[in-house]
PDB file of N, CA, C and O in Angstrom:
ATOM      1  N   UNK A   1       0.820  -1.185   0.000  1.00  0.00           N
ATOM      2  CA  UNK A   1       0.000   0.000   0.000  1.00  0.00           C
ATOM      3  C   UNK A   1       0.862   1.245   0.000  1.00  0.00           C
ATOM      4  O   UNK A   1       1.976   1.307   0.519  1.00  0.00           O
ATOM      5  N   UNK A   2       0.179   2.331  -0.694  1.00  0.00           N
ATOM      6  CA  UNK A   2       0.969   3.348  -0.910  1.00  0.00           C
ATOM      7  C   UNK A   2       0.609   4.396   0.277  1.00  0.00           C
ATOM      8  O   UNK A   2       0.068   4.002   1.310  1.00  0.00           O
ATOM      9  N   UNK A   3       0.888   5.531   0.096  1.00  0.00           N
ATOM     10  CA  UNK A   3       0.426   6.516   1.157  1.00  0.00           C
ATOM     11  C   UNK A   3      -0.522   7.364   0.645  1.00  0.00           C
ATOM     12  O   UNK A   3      -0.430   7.726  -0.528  1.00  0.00           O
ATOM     13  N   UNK A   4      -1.419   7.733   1.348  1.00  0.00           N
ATOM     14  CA  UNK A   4      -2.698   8.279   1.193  1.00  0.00           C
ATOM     15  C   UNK A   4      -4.113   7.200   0.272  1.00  0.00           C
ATOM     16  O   UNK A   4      -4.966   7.408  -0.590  1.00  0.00           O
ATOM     17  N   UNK A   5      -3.907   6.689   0.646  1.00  0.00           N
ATOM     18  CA  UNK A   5      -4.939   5.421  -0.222  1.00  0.00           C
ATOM     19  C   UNK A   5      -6.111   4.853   1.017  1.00  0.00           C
ATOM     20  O   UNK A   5      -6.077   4.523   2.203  1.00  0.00           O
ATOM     21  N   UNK A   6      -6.894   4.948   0.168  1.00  0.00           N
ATOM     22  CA  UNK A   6      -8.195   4.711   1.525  1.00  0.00           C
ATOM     23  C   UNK A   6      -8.649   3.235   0.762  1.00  0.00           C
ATOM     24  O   UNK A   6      -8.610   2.943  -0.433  1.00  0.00           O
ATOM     25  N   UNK A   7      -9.182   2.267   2.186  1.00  0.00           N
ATOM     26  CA  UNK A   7      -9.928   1.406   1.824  1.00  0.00           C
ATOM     27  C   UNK A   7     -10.779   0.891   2.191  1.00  0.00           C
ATOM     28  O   UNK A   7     -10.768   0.856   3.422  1.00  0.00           O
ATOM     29  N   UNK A   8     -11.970   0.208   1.566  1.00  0.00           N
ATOM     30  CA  UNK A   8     -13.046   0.420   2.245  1.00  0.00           C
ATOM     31  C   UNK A   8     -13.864  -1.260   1.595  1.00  0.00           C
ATOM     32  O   UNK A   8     -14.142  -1.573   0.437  1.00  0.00           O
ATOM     33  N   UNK A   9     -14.101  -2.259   3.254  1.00  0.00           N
ATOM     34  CA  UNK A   9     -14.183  -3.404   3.177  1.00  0.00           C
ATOM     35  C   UNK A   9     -15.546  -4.169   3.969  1.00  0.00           C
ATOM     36  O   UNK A   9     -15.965  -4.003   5.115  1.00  0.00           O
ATOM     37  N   UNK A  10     -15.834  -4.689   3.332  1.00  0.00           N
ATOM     38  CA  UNK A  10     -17.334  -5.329   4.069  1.00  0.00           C
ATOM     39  C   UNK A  10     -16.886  -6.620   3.924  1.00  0.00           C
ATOM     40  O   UNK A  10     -16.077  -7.006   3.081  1.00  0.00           O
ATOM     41  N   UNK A  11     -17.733  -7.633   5.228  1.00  0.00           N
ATOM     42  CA  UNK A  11     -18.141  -8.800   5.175  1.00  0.00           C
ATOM     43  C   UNK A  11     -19.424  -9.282   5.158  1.00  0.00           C
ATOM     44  O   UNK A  11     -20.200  -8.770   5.964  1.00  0.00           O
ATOM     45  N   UNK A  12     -19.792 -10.055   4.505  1.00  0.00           N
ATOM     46  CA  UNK A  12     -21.408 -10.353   4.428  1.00  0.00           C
ATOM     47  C   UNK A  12     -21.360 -11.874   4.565  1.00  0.00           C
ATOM     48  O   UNK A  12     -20.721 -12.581   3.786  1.00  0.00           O
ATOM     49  N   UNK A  13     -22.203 -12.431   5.793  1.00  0.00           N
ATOM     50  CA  UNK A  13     -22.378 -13.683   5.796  1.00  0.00           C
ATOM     51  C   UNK A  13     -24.060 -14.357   5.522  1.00  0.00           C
ATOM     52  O   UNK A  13     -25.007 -13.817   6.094  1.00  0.00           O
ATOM     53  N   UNK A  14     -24.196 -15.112   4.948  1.00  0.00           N
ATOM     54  CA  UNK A  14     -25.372 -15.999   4.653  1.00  0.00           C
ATOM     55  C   UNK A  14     -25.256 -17.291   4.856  1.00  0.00           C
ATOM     56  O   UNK A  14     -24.332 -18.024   4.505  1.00  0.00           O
ATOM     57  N   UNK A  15     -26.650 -17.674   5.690  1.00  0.00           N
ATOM     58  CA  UNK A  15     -26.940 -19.136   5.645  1.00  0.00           C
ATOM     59  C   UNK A  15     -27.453 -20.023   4.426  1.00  0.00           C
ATOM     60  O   UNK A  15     -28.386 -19.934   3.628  1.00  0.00           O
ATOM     61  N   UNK A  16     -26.457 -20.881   4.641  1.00  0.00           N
ATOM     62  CA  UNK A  16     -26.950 -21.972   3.524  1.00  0.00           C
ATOM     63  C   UNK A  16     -27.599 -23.486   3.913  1.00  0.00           C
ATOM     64  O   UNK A  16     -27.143 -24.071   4.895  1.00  0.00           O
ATOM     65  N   UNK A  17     -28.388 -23.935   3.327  1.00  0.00           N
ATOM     66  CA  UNK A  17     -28.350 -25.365   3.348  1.00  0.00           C
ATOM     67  C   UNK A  17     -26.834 -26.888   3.811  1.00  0.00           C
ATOM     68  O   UNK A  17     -26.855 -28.006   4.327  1.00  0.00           O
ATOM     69  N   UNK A  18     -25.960 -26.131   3.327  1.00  0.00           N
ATOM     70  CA  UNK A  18     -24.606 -26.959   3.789  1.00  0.00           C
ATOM     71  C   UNK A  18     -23.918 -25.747   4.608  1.00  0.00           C
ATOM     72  O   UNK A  18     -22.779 -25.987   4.208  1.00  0.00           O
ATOM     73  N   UNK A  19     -23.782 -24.862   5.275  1.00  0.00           N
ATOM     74  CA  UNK A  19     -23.172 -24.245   6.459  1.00  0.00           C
ATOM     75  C   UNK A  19     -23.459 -22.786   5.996  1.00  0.00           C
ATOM     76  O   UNK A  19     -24.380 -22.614   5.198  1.00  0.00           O
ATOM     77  N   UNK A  20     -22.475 -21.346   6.600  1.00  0.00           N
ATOM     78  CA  UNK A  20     -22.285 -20.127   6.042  1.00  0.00           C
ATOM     79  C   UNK A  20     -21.612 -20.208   4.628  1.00  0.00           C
ATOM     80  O   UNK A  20     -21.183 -21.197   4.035  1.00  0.00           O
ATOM     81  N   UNK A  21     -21.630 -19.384   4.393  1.00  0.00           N
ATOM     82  CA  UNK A  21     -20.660 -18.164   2.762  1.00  0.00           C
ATOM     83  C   UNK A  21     -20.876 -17.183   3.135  1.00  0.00           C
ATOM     84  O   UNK A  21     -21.864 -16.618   3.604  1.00  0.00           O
ATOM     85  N   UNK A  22     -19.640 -16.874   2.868  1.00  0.00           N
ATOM     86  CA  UNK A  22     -18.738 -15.733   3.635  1.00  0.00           C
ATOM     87  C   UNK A  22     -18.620 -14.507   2.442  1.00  0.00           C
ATOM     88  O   UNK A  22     -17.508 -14.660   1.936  1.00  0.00           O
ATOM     89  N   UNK A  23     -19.072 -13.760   2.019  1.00  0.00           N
ATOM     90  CA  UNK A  23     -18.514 -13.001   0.814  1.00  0.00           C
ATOM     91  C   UNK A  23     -17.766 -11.568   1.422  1.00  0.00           C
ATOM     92  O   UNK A  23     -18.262 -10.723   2.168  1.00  0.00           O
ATOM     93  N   UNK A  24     -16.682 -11.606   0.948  1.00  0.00           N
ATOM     94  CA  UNK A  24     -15.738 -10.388   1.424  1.00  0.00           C
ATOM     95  C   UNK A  24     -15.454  -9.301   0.286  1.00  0.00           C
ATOM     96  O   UNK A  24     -15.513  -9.832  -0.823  1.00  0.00           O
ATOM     97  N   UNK A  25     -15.229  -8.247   0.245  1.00  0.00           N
ATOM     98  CA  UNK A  25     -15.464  -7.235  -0.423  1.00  0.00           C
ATOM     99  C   UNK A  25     -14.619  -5.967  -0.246  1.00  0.00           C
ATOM    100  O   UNK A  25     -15.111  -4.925   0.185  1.00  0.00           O
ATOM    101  N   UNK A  26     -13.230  -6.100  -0.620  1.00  0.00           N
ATOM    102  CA  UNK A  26     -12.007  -4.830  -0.441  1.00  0.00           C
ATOM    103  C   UNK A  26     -12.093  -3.874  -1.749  1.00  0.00           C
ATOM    104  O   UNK A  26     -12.092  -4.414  -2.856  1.00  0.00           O
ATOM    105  N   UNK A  27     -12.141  -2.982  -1.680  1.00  0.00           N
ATOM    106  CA  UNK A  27     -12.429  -1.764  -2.856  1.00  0.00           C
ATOM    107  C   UNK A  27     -11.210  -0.325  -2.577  1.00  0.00           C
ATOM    108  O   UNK A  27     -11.243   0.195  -1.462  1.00  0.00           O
ATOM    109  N   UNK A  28     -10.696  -0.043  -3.112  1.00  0.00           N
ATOM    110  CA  UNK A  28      -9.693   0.413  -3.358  1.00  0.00           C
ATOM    111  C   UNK A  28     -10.541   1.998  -3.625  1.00  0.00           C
ATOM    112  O   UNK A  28     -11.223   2.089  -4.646  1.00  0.00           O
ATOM    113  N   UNK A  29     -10.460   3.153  -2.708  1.00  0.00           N
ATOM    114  CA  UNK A  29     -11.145   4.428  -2.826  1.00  0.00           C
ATOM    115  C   UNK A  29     -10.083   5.698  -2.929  1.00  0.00           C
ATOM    116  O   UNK A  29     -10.276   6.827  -2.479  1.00  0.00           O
ATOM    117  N   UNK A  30      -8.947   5.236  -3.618  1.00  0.00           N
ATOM    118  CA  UNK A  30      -7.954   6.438  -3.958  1.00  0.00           C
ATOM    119  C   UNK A  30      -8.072   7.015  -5.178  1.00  0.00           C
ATOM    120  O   UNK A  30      -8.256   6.147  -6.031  1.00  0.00           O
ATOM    121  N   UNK A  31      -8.035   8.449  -5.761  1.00  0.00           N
ATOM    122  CA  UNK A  31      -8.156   9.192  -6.406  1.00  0.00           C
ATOM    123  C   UNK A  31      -7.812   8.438  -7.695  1.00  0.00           C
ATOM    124  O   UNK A  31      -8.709   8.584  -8.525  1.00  0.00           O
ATOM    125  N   UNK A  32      -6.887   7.747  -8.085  1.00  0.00           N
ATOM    126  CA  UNK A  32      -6.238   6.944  -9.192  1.00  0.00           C
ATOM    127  C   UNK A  32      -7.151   6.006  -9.423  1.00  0.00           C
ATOM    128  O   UNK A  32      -7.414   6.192 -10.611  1.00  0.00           O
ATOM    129  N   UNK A  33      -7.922   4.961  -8.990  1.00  0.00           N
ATOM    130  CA  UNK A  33      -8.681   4.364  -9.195  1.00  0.00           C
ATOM    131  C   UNK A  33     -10.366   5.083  -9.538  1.00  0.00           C
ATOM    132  O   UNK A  33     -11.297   4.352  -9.877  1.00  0.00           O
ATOM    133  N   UNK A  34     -10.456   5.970  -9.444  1.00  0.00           N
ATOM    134  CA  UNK A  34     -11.759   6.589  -9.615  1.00  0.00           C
ATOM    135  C   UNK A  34     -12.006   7.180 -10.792  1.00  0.00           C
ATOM    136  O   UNK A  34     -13.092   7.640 -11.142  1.00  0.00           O
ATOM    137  N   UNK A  35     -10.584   7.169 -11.664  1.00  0.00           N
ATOM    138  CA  UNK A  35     -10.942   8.023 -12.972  1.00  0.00           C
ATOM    139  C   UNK A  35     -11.672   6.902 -14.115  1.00  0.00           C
ATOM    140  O   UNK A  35     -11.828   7.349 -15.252  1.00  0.00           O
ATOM    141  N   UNK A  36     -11.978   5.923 -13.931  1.00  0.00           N
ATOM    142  CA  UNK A  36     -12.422   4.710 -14.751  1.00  0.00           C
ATOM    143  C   UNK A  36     -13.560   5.446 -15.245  1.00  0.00           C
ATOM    144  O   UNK A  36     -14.349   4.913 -16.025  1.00  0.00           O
TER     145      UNK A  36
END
């Protein structure tokens, strides 16, 4: 990681029929990535 870089991360869990799923979610919110 560089300096000044923000990040911004969720976990979301759901029940299933055979146990949890886990879905994780890291997103990258620095100025360089936003010009897409």
């Amino acid at each position: 990681m560089a300096p000044n870089q923000k990040w911004v991360g969720d976990i979301t869990y759901l029940a299933t029929g055979e146990g949890w799923l886990y879905l994780t979610v890291l997103i990258c919110r620095c100025r360089h990535c936003q010009r897409h």
